[in-house]
C-alpha positions as semicolon CSV with decimal commas, in nm:
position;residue;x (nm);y (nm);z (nm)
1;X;7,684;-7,613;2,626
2;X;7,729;-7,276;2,805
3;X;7,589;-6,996;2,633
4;X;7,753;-6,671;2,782
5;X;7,670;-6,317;2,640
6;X;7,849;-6,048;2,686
7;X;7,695;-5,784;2,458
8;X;7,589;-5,481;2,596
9;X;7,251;-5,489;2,407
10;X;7,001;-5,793;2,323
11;X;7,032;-5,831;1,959
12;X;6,697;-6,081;1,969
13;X;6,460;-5,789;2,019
14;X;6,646;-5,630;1,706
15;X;6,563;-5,945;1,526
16;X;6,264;-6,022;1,604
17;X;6,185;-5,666;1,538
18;X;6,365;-5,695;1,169
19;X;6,126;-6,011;1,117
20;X;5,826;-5,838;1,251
21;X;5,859;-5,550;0,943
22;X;5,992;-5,779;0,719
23;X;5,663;-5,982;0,775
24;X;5,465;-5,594;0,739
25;X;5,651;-5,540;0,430
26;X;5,551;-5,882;0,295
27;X;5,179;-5,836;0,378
28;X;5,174;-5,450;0,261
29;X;5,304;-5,613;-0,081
30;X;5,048;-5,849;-0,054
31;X;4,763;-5,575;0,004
32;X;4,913;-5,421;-0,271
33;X;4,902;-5,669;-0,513
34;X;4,547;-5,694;-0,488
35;X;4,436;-5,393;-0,538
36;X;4,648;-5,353;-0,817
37;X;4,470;-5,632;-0,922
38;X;4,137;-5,483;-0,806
39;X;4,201;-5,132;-1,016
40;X;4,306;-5,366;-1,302
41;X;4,036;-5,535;-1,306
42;X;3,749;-5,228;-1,238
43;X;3,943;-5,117;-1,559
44;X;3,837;-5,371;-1,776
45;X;3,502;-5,331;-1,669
46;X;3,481;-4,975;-1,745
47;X;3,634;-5,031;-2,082
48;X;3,340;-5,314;-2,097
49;X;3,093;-5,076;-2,008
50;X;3,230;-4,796;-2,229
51;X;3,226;-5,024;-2,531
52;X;2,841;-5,188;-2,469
53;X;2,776;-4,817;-2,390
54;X;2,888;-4,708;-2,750
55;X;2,684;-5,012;-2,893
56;X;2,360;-4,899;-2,714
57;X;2,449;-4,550;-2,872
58;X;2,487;-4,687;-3,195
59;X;2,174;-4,866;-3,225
60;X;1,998;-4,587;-3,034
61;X;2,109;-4,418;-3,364
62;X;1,984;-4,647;-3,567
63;X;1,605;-4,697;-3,378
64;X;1,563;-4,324;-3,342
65;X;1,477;-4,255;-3,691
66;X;1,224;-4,506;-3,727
67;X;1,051;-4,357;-3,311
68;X;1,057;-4,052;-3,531
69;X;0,808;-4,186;-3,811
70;X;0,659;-4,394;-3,535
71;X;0,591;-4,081;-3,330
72;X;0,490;-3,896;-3,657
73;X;0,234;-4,155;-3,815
74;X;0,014;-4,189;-3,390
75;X;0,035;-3,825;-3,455
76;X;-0,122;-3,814;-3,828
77;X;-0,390;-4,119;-3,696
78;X;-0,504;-3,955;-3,369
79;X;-0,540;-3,604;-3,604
80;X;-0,690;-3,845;-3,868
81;X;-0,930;-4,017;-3,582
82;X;-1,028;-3,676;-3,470
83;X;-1,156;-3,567;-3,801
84;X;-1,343;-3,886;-3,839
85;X;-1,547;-3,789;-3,489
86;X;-1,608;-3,451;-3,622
87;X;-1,741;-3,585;-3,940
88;X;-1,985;-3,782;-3,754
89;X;-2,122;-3,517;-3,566
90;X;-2,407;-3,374;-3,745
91;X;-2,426;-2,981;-3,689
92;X;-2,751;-2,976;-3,898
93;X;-2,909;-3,197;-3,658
94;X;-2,759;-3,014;-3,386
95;X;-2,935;-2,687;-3,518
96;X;-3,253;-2,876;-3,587
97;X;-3,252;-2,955;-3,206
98;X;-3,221;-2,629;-3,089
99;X;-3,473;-2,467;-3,306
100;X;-3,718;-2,766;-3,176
101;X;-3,706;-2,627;-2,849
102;X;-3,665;-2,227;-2,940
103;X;-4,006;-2,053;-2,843
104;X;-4,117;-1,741;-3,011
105;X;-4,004;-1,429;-2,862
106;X;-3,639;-1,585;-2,798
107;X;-3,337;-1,506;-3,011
108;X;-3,026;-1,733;-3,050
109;X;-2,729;-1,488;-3,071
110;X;-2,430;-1,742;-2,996
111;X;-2,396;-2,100;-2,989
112;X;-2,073;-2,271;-2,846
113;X;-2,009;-2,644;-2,847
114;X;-1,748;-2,841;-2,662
115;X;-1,774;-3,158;-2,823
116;X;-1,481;-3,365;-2,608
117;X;-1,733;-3,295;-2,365
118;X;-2,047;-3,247;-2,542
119;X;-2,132;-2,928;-2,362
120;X;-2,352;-2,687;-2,480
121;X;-2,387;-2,314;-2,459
122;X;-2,598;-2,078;-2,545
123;X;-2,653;-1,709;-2,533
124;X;-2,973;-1,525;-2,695
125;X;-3,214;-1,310;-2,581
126;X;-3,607;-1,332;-2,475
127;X;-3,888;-1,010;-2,498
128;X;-4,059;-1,152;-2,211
129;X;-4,006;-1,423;-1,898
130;X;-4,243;-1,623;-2,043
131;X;-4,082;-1,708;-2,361
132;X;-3,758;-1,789;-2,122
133;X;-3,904;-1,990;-1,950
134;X;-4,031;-2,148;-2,238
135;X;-3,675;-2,221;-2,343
136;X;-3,591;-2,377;-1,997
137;X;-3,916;-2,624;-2,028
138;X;-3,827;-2,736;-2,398
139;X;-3,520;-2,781;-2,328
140;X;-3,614;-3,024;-2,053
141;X;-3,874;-3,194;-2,214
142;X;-3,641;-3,253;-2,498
143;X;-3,394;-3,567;-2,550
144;X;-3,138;-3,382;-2,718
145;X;-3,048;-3,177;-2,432
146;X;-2,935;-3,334;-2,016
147;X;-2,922;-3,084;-1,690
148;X;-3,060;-2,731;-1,918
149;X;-2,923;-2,472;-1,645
150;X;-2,936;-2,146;-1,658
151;X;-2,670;-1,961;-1,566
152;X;-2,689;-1,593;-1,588
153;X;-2,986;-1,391;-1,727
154;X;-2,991;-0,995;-1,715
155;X;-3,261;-0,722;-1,838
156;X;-3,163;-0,459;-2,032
157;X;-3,355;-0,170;-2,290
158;X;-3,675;-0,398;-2,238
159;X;-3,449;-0,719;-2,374
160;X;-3,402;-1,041;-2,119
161;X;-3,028;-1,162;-2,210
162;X;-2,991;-1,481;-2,117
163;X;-2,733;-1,741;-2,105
164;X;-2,816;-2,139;-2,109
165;X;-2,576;-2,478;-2,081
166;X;-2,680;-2,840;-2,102
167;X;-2,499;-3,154;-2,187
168;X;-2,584;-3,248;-2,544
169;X;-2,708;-3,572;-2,635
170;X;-2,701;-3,643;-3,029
171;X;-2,918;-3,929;-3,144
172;X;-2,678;-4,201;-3,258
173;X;-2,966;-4,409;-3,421
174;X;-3,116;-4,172;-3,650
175;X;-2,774;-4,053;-3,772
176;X;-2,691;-4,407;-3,875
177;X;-3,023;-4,451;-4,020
178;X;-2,996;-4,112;-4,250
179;X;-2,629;-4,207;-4,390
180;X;-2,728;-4,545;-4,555
């Protein structure tokens, strides 16, 4: 068979053009169908989310009260476990110390105590070097008291002010030994 044509214009292009879109349109609808299905389904999973977020919430709610007393009560024990260290230190025998190793001719006019870190400060004043340095060599000699340093001294109206730290040591035993 003889296949003649006389149109003007080749009508295969337009087909093959109307079957090339037709094939886009199908495969844009395609695309589009999943990521409908895509957004669908990253909906549910928020909702999901939302909803385990509200549950967390809830029994956030529901733990925070008892954090609260939780919080409260290590609060109340550490205060509690602070007053317990304070009642064992023994100011007496911290006094009793001190005036072991005062010489005559020295005055104590303060005393300051740092007992997280068990330092030691005092502040007095001597009539003469010697009794100073008197105060500097006790404090040495003695147990009680670690690294005596003195750190400012000053004369004044015939009157040696002095200031003196050291790292004191309180005797553990004999503390024991007096409270049974």
């Amino acid at each position: 068979m003889i296949a003649i044509n006389l149109a003007s214009r080749d009508y295969r292009i337009i087909l093959r053009t109307y079957a090339g879109l037709l094939a886009g349109a199908v495969l844009l609808a395609v695309l589009m169908a999943i990521m409908l299905w895509a957004v669908i389904s990253y909906r549910a999973d928020i909702s999901s989310m939302n909803s385990k977020l509200k549950t967390l919430a809830a029994a956030e709610e529901r733990v925070r009260p008892v954090l609260l007393e939780r919080e409260r009560i290590t609060g109340e024990l550490s205060s509690m476990s602070a007053l317990m260290d304070a009642r064992r230190f023994s100011w007496t025998r911290l006094f009793t110390n001190i005036e072991a190793v005062f010489p005559t001719g020295a005055a104590l006019e303060r005393v300051e105590l740092n007992s997280k870190e068990r330092t030691l400060a005092l502040e007095g004043r001597a009539q003469s070097p010697e009794a100073l340095r008197n105060l500097m060599v006790g404090m040495e000699k003695s147990a009680s008291f670690k690294d005596p340093f003195l750190k400012h001294q000053s004369v004044d109206k015939g009157h040696i002010f002095f200031n003196v730290v050291a790292l004191y040591q309180e005797d553990k035993g004999a503390g024991v030994a007096q409270r049974k």
